[in-house]
C-alpha positions as CSV (number, residue, x, y, z in Angstrom):
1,X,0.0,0.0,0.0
2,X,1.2,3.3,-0.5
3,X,0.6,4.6,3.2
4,X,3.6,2.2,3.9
5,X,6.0,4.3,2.1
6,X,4.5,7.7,3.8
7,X,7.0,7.0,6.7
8,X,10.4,7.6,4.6
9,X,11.9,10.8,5.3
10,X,11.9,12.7,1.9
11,X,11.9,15.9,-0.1
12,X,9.7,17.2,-3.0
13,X,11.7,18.5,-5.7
14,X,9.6,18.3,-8.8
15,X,6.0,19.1,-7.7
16,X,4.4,22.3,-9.6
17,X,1.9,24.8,-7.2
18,X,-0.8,24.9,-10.3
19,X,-0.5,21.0,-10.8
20,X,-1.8,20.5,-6.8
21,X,-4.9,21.8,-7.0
22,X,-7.1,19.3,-6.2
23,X,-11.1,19.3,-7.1
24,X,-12.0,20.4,-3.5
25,X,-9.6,23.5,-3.8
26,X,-10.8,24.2,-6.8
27,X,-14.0,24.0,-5.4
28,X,-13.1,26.3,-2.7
29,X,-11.6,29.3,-4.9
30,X,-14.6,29.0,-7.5
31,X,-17.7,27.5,-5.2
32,X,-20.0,27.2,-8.5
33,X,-17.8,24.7,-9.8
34,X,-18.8,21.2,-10.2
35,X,-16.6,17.9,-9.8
36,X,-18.2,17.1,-13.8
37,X,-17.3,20.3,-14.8
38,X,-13.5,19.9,-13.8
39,X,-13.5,16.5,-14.5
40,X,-14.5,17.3,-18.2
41,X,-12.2,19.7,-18.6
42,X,-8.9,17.5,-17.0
43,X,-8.7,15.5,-20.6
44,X,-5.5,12.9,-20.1
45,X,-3.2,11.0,-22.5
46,X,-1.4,13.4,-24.5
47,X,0.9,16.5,-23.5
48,X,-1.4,18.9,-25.7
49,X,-4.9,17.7,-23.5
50,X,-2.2,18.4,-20.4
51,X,-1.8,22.0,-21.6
52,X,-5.4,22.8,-22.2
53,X,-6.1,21.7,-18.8
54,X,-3.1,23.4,-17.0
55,X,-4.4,26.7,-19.1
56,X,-8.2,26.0,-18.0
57,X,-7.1,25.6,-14.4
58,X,-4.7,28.3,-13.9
59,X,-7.5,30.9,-15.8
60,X,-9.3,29.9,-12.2
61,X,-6.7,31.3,-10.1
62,X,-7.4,35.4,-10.3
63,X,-6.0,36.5,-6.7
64,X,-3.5,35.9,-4.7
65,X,-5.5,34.8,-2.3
66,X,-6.3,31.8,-4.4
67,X,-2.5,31.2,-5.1
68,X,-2.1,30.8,-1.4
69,X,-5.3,29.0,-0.6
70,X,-3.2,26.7,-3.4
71,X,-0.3,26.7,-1.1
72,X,-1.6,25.9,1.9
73,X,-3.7,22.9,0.8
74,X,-0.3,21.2,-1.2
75,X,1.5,21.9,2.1
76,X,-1.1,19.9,4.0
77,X,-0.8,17.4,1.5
78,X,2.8,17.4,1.4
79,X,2.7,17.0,5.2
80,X,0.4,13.9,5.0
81,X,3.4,12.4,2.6
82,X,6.1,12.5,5.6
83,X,7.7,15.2,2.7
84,X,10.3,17.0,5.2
85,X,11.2,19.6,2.5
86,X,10.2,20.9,-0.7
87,X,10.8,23.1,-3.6
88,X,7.7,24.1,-5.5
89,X,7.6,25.1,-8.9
90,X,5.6,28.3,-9.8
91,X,4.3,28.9,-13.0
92,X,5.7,32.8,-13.2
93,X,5.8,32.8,-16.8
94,X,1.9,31.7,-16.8
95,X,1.4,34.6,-14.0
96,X,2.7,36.9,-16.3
97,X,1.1,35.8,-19.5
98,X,-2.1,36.4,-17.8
99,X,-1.2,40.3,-16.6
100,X,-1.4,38.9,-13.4
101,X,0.8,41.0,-10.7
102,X,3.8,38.5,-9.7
103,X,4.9,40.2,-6.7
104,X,1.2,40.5,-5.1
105,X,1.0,36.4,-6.1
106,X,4.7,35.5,-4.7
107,X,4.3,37.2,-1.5
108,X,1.0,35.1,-0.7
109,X,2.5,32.3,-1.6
110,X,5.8,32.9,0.0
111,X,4.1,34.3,3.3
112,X,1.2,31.0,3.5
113,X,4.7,28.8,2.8
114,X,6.6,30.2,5.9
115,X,3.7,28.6,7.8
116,X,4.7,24.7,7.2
117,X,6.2,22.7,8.7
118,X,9.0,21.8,7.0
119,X,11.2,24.3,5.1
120,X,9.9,25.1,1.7
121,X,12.0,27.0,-1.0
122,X,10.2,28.3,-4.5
123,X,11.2,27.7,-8.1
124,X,9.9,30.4,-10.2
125,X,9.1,28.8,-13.8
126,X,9.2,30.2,-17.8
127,X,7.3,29.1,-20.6
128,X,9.4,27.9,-23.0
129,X,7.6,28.6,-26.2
130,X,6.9,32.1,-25.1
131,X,10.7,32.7,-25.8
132,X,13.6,33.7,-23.9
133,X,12.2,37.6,-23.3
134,X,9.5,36.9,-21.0
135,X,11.8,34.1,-19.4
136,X,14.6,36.9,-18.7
137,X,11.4,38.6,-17.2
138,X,10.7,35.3,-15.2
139,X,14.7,35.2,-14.1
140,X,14.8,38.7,-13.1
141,X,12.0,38.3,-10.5
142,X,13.4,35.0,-9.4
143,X,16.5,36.9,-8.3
144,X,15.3,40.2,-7.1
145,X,13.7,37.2,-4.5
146,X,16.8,34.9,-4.2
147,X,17.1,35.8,-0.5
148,X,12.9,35.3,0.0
149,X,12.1,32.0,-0.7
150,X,13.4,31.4,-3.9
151,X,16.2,28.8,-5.1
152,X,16.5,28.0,-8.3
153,X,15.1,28.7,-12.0
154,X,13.7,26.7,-14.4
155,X,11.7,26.0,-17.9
156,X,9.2,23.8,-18.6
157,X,6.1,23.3,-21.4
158,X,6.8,22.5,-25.1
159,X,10.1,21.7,-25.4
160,X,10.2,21.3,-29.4
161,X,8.6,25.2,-29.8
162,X,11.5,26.0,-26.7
163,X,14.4,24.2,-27.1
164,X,16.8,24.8,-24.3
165,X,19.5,26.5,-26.0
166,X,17.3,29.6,-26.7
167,X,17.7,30.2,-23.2
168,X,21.6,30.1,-22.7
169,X,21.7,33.8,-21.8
170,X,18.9,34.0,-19.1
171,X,20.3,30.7,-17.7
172,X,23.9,32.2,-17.4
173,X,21.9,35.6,-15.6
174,X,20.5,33.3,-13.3
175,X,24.0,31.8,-12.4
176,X,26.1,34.8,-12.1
177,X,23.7,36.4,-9.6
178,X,23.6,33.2,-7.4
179,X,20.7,30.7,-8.5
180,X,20.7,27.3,-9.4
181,X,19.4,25.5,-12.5
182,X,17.0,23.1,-13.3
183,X,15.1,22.5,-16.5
184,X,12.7,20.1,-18.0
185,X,13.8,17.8,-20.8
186,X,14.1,15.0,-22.5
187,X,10.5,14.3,-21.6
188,X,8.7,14.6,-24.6
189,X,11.7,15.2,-27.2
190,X,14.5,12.9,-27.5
191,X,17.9,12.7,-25.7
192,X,19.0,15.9,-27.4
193,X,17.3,17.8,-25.5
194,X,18.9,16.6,-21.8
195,X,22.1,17.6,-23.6
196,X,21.0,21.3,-24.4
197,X,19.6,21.6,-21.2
198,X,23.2,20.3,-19.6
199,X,25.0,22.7,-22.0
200,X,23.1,25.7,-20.5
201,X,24.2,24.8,-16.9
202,X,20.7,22.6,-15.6
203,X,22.0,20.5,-12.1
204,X,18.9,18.7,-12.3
205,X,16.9,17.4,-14.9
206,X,13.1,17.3,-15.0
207,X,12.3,14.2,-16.9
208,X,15.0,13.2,-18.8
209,X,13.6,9.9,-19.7
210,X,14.5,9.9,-23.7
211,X,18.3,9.9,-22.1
212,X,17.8,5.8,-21.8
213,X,17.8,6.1,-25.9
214,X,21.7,7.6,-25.9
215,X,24.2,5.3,-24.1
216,X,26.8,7.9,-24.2
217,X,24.4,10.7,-22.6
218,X,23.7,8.1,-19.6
219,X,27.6,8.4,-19.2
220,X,27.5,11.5,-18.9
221,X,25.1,12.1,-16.9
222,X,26.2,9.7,-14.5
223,X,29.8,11.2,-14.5
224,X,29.1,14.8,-13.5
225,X,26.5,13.2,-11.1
226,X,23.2,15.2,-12.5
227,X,20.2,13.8,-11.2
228,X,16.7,13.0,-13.4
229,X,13.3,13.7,-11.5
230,X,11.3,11.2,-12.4
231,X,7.2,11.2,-12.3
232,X,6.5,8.0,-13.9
233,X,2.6,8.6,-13.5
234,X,2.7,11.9,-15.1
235,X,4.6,10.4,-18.1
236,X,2.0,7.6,-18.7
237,X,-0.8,11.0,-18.2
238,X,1.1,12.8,-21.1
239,X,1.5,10.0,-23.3
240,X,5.1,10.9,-23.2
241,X,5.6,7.2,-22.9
242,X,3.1,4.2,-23.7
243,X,2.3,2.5,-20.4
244,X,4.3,1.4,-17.8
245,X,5.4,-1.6,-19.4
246,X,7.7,0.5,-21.1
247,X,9.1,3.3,-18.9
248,X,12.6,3.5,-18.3
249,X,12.7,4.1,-15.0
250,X,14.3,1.0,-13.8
251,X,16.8,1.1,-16.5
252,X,17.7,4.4,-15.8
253,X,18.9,3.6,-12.3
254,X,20.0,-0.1,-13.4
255,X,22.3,2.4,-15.1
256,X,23.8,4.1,-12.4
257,X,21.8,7.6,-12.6
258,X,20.6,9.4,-9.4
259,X,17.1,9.4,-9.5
260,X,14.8,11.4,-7.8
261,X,11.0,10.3,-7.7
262,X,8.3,12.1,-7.7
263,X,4.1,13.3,-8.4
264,X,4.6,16.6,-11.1
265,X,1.2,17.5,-10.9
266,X,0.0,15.1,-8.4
267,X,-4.1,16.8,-8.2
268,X,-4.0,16.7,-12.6
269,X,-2.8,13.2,-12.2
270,X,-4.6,11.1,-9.3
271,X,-1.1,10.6,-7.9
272,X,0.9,11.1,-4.6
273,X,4.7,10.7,-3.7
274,X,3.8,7.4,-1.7
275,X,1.8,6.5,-4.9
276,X,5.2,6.6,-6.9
277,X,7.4,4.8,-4.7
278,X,4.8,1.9,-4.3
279,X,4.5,1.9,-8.4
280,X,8.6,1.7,-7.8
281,X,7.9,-1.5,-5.7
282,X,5.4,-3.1,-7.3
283,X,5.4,-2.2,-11.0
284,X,9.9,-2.0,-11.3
285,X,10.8,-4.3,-8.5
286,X,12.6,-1.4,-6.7
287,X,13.4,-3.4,-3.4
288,X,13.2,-1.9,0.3
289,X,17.0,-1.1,0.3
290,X,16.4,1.1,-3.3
291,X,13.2,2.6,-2.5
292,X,15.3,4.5,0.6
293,X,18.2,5.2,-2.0
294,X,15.6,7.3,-4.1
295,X,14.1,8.8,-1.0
296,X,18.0,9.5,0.4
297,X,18.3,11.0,-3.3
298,X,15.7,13.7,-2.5
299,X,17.2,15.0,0.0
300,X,20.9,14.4,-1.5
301,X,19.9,16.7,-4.5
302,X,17.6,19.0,-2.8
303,X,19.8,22.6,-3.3
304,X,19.1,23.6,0.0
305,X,18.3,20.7,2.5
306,X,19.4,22.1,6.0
307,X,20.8,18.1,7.3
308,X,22.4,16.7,4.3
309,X,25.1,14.3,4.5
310,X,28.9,15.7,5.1
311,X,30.5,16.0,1.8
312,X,27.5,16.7,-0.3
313,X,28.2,18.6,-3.4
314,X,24.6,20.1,-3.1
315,X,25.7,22.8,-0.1
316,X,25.5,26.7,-1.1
């Protein structure tokens, strides 16, 4: 059962704020919503139905009150998980597209997340196929707030209309003024897309399962010790890979990667953290001993986990 695995200590490193949002919350911020109604609109099994319902949901989020009504409820959630820390992606290139105010939105959030109880650090994400001007826009906020919550910057959505290497520039910006790197890839484009997210600086990568198709990237990747989040639900949700039959996940860390597991958008796709690790058991024949290596790994990777081990490259 996954309750069983609620009781490993862990982090949450690839969970997205918008992506929480259960039906009840949703419920909550707009009351004349109906569970049909959201159901209908939450389509499944490709990444374009995933978009259309990530752009339906987030239209529903018009305050910053609902932003941290948001917050609170995936920290309770988190909480229930036995998650002892967390960095939560924030869709700020969305905010923006929708003439939203960031800063009003961020310090909700930002305030509701100094409330948990565990420490909780904010990812501020672009929109790839918007382009690299509104993601310099994105990176510019996410470092005016480097020493208020937030750790690191990121990309995610279409990666063929955004191809990492558009983004070299706003991804050496965020460097030089003291952020870390992470970007999605390698999840619905091939393994040339982990390596242009590598050659822009990423220190994690979100997805990265097309890497298992390049023996030399897994080499690599292995060698400079760059971890792959992996939401094997969320892939299956996408249809960035067929069914579980086929997902690389075991062979990925039969190969010597760090992995770190976890939900994506765990309200979008009926999952939980506990869900993943017993898919991990019961689906990959991840044994007790590995199961506590990928929860060691979110903490390991984690870029700012108060109690990691002595040595850790991770430490600011």
């Amino acid at each position: 059962m996954a309750e069983s695995y609620v009781m490993l200590p862990k982090a949450s490193l690839h969970v997205h704020l918008e992506g929480a949002i259960w039906p009840e919350t949703l419920m909550e911020i707009e009351p004349s919503l109906t569970r049909e109604e959201i159901r209908a609109n939450m389509p499944e099994g490709s990444f374009d139905n995933f978009i259309q319902s990530y752009i339906w949901l987030t239209r529903k989020l018009t305050e910053p009150e609902h932003y941290a009504l948001a917050t609170r409820r995936l920290i309770e959630h988190l909480a229930a998980e036995g998650v002892c820390y967390a960095e939560i992606t924030l869709s700020a290139g969305v905010i923006l597209w929708k003439n939203q105010d960031l800063a009003r939105i961020y310090d909700a959030i930002h305030a509701e997340s100094r409330r948990a109880p565990f420490t909780v650090y904010w990812i501020p994400d672009a929109i790839r196929q918007f382009g690299p001007e509104p993601a310099m826009e994105v990176a510019r906020f996410a470092v005016d707030r480097r020493d208020d919550g937030v750790v690191a910057f990121g990309i995610g959505g279409d990666e063929a209309r955004g191809p990492a290497e558009q983004f070299a520039e706003v991804y050496r910006f965020c460097r030089e003024n003291g952020l870390h790197l992470t970007c999605h890839a390698g999840e619905t484009v091939g393994p040339e897309s982990v390596r242009a997210a590598l050659a822009i600086g990423a220190e994690r990568i979100g997805h990265g399962i097309s890497a298992i198709n390049d023996p030399n990237l897994l080499a690599e990747l292995r060698e400079r010790d760059i971890p792959l989040e992996i939401c094997p639900t969320s892939n299956i949700c996408t249809g960035a890979v067929a069914s579980l039959d086929v997902h690389p996940l075991r062979r990925l860390f039969d190969a010597g990667l760090p992995i770190v597991l976890d939900a994506d958008d765990p309200a979008l796709f009926g999952t939980t953290i506990s869900q993943e690790f017993e898919l991990a058991a019961s689906t990959f024949g991840f044994s007790e001993e590995e199961l506590a290596t990928l929860a060691t790994n979110s903490l390991r990777y984690a870029f700012r986990y108060p109690n990691r081990s002595p040595g850790s490259r991770r430490a600011d």
